[in-house]
C-alpha positions in Angstrom: -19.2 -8.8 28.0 -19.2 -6.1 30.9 -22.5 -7.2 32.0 -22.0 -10.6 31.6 -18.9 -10.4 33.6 -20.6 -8.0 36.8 -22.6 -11.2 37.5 -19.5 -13.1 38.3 -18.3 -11.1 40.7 -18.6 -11.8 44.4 -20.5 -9.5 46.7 -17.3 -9.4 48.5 -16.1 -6.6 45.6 -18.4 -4.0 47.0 -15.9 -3.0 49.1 -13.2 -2.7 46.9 -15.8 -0.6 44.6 -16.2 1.9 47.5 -12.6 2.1 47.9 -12.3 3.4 44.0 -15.0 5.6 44.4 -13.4 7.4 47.0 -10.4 7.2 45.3 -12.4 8.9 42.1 -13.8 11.8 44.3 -10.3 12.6 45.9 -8.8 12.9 42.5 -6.2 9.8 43.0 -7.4 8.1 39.6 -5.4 7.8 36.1 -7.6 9.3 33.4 -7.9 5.8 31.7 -9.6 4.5 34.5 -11.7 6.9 35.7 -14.2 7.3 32.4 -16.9 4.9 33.6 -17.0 5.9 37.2 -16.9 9.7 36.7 -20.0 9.2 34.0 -22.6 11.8 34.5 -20.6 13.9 37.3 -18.6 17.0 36.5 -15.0 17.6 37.0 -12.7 20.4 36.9 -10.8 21.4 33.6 -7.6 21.3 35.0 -5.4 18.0 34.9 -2.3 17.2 36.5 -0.1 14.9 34.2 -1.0 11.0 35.4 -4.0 12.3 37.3 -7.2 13.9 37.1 -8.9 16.0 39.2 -12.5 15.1 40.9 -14.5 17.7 42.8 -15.5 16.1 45.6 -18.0 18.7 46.5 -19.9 18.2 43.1 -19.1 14.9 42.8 -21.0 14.3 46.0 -24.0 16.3 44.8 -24.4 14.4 41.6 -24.1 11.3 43.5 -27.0 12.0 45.6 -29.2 13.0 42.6 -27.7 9.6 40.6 -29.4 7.8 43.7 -32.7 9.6 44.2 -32.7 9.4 40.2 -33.2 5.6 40.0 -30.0 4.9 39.0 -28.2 2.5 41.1 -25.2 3.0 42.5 -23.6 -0.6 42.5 -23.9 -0.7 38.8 -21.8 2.8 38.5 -19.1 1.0 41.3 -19.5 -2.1 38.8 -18.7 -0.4 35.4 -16.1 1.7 36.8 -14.3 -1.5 38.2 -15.0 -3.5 34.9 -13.4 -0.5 32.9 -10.1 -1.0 35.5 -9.9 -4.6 35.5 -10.4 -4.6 31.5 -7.1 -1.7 31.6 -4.9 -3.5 34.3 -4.7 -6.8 32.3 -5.4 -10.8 33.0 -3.2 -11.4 35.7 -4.8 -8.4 38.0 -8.3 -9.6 36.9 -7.3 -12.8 38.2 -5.7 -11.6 41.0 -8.8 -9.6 42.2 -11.1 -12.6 41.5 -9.0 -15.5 43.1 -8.2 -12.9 46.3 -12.1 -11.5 46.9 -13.4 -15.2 46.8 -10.3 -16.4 48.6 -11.3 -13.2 51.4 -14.9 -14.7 51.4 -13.7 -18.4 52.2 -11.8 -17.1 54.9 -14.7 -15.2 56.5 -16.5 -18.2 56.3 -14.2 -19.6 57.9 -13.6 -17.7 60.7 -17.5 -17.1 61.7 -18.6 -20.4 61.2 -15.5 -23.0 62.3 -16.2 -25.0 59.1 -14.0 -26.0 56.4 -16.7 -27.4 53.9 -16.9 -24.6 51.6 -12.8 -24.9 51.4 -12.1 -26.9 47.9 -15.3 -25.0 46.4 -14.5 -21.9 46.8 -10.5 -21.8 46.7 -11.1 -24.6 43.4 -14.2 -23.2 41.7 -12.4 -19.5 41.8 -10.4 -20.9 38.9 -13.9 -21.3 36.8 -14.7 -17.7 37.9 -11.7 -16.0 37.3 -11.3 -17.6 33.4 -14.5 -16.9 32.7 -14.2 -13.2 33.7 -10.7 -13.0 32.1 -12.2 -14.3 28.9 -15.3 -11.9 29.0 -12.7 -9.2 29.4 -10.1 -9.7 27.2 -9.6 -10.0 24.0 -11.4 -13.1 23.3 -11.0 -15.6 20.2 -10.9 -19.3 19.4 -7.8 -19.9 21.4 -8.9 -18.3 24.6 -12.5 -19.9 24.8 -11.2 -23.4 24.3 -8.6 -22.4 27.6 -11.7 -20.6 29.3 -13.5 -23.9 28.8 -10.9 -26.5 30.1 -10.1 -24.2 33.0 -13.9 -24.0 33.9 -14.3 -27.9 33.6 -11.6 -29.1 35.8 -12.5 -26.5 38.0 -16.3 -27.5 38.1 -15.2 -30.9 38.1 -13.1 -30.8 41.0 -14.5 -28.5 43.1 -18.0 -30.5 42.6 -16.5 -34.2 43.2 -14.7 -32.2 46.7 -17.4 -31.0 47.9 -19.6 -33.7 47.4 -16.7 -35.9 49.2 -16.5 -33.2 52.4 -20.5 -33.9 52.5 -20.5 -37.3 52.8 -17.6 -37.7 54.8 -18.2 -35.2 57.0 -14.8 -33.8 57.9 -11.4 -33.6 56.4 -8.6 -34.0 59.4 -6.1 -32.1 57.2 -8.1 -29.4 57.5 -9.3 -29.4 61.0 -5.6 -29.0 62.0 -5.2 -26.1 59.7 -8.0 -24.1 60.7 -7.2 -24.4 64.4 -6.6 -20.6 64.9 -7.2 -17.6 62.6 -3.3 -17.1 61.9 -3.3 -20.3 60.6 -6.9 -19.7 58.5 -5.3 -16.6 57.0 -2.2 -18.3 56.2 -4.2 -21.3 54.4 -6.7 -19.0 52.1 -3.4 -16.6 51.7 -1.8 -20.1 50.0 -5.1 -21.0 48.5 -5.2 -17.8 46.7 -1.4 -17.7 45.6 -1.9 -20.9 44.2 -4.9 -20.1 42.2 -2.7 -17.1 40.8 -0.2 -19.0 39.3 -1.9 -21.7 37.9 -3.7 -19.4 35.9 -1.0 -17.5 34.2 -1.4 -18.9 31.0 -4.9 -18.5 30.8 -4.8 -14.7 32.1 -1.9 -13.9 30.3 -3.5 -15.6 27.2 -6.7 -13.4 27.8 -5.0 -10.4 26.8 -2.7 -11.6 24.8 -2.9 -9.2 21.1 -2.1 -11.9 19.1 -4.0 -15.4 18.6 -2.5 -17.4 15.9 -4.7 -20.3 14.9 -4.8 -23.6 16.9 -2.6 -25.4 15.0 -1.0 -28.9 15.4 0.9 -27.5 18.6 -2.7 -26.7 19.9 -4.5 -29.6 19.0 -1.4 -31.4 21.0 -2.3 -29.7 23.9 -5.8 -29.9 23.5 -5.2 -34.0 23.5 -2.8 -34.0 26.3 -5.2 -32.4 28.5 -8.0 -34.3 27.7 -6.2 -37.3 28.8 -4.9 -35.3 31.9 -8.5 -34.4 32.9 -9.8 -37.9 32.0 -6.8 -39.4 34.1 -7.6 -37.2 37.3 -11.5 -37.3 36.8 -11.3 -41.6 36.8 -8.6 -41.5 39.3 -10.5 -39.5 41.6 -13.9 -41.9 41.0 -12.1 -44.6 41.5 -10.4 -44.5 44.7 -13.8 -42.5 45.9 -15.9 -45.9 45.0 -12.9 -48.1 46.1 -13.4 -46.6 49.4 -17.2 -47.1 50.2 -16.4 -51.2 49.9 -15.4 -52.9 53.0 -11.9 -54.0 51.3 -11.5 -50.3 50.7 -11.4 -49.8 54.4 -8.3 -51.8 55.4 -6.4 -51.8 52.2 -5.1 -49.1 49.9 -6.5 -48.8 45.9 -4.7 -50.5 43.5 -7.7 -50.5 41.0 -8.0 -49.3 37.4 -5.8 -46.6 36.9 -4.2 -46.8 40.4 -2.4 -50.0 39.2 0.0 -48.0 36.6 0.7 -45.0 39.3 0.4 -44.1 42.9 -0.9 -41.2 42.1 -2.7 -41.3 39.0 -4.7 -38.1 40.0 -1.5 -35.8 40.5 -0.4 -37.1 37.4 -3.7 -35.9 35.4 -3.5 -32.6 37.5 0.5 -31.8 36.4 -1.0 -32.7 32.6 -3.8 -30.5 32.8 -1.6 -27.5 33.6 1.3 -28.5 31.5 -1.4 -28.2 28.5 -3.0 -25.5 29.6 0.8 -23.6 29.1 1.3 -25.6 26.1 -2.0 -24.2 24.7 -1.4 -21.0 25.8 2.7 -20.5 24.6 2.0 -20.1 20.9 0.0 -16.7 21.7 2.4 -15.5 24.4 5.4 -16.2 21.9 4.1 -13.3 19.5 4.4 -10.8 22.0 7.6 -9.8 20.8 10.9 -10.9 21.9 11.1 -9.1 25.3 7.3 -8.8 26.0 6.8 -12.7 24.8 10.0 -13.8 26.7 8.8 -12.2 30.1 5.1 -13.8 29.3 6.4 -17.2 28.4 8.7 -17.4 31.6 5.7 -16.3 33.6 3.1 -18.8 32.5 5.6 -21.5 32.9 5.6 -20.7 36.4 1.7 -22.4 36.5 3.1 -26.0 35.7 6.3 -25.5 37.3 4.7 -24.5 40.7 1.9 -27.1 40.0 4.4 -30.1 39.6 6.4 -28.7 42.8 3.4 -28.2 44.8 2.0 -31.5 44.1 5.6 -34.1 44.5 7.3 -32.2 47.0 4.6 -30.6 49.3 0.9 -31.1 49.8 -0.1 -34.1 47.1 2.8 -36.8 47.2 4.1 -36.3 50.2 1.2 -36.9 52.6 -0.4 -39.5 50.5 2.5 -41.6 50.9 3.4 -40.7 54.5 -0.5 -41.6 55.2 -0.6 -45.2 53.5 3.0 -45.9 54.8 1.9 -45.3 58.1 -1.4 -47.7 57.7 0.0 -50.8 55.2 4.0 -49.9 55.0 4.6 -53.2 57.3 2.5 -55.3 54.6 4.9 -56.9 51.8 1.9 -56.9 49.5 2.7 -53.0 49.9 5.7 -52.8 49.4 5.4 -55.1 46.7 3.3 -52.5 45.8 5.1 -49.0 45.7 8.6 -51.2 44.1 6.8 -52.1 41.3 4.6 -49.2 40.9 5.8 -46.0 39.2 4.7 -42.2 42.1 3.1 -40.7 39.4 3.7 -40.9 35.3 3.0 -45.0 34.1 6.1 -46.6 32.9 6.0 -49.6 30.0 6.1 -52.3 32.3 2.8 -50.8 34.6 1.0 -50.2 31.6 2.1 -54.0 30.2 1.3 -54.9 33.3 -2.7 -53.4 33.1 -3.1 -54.9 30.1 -2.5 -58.1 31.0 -4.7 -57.8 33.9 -7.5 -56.5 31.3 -7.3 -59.3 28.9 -7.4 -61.7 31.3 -10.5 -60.3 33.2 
């Protein structure tokens, strides 16, 4: 899993590998996490409690015959910051992930003046991060099957963005976010932050010591987010192919799925990570009472922030604000928003898409 998990990691690491090797050599490393790094060069017998001592003056020497040895040096800085991630837990494996490839985007950023690598980078970091959580931790039936949804909506999305940035050339939101480097940092900052918390159930799950069986709670959530990311997926498709038509240019999607919501992709999006919790609660739960209590209130914090995120700031709000401003003074519109629910389908839109189906 070690190995497998070194090949995820960004090149963008490298640095924080030299910072724990100096760390090793100056002696400021726990004795837990400095087995893998100190491999093969000899330290002093006396330990402080919490610490161990590295010297630097032989650590140095054995270093430079490591290297003229054949033995690389990345893969020591790789092990020993496997062997670290592996002791601090999910969420600092995620956090290390998400931020490094976060760092990256915001390089890019900065050197080139282009946002196109934005949504596959901050979005695919999710895939990255589960993946190396899962390959970390303690593994098990209930943790693949999260590693696996969080890696397809995070393929999926980041792939269908992407391949919308390339074709459309530009995304104005973005252009006026990445007008200066305050307001770059302050973008991949939120970028990363968000990726964080939407994956405290699956980081917390990664470690988690006990994985009851899926159950009929999990099978729930497996369904519920199968018809989240099946929602989003043919939401985003099509209002993506509604656009390309000439219609699509001077009127707003009311297609398919955009006839029982608004918003049928934040909808999908707010199921995905309401399941992923869901699938993830059972585990956290067994944790004990104050250890599964502090874990449960954490992970809730991924839908909770997703569902605030999503109506309140960046997904309703300027979706609505952007086809007010183009159709509000149409009646067919506002026809349109009275009788069609923001975001989860009532009966009478569902009724309602029925109807129109039977009759087509």
């Amino acid at each position: 899993r070690g190995m497998a998990v070194s090949s995820l990691l960004s090149p963008g690491v490298t640095m924080l590998l030299a910072a724990s090797l100096m760390l090793q050599v100056h002696g400021f490393v726990t004795p837990t996490h400095s087995l893998a790094v100190t491999r093969g060069i000899e330290t002093s017998s006396h330990q402080v409690p919490g610490m161990l001592r590295v010297n630097s003056g032989q650590a140095g020497q054995q270093l430079m015959r490591l290297s003229g040895g054949g033995v690389r040096l990345p893969r020591i800085f790789t092990t020993g910051l496997l062997n670290s991630l592996k002791m601090a837990g999910g969420v600092a494996t995620s956090a290390a992930i998400i931020g490094t490839i976060n760092l990256i985007g915001f390089a890019i950023t900065i050197t080139t003046n282009t946002h196109k690598v934005t949504d596959l980078l901050g979005t695919g970091a999710f895939a990255v991060s589960a993946m190396a959580t899962f390959l970390l931790g303690v593994g098990g039936q209930r943790v693949a099957i999260s590693t696996a949804c969080v890696s397809l909506w995070s393929v999926r999305l980041a792939g269908f963005l992407f391949y919308r940035i390339l074709k459309t050339k530009t995304d104005d939101r973005l252009s006026k976010v990445f007008k200066t480097r305050l307001e770059a940092a302050g973008f991949w900052t939120a970028s990363a932050l968000w990726g964080l918390l939407c994956l405290l159930p699956h980081s917390l799950l990664s470690f988690a010591p006990d994985q009851p069986c899926i159950g009929l709670f999990g099978a729930f959530a497996i369904l519920l987010w199968g018809a989240g990311f099946g929602l989003e997926s043919v939401a985003d498709w099509q209002k993506w192919s509604f656009k390309q038509t000439p219609e699509g240019q001077r009127s707003w999607c009311q297609q398919g799925v955009w006839s029982i919501s608004r918003h049928p992709n934040y909808c999908g999006e707010i199921m995905v990570w309401i399941a992923n919790f869901a699938l993830a609660a059972p585990a956290l739960a067994k944790g004990g009472l104050a250890s599964g209590s502090r874990d449960l209130l954490l992970a809730a914090l991924s839908p909770l922030f997703t569902a605030l995120l999503l109506t309140k700031v960046s997904g309703v709000p300027l979706a609505e604000a952007k086809s007010d401003k183009s159709f509000g003074h149409l009646p067919q519109y506002k026809a349109y928003k009275q009788s069609t629910p923001a975001l989860f389908p009532n009966f009478s839109s569902l009724v309602k898409q029925l109807q129109a189906i039977f009759r087509g």
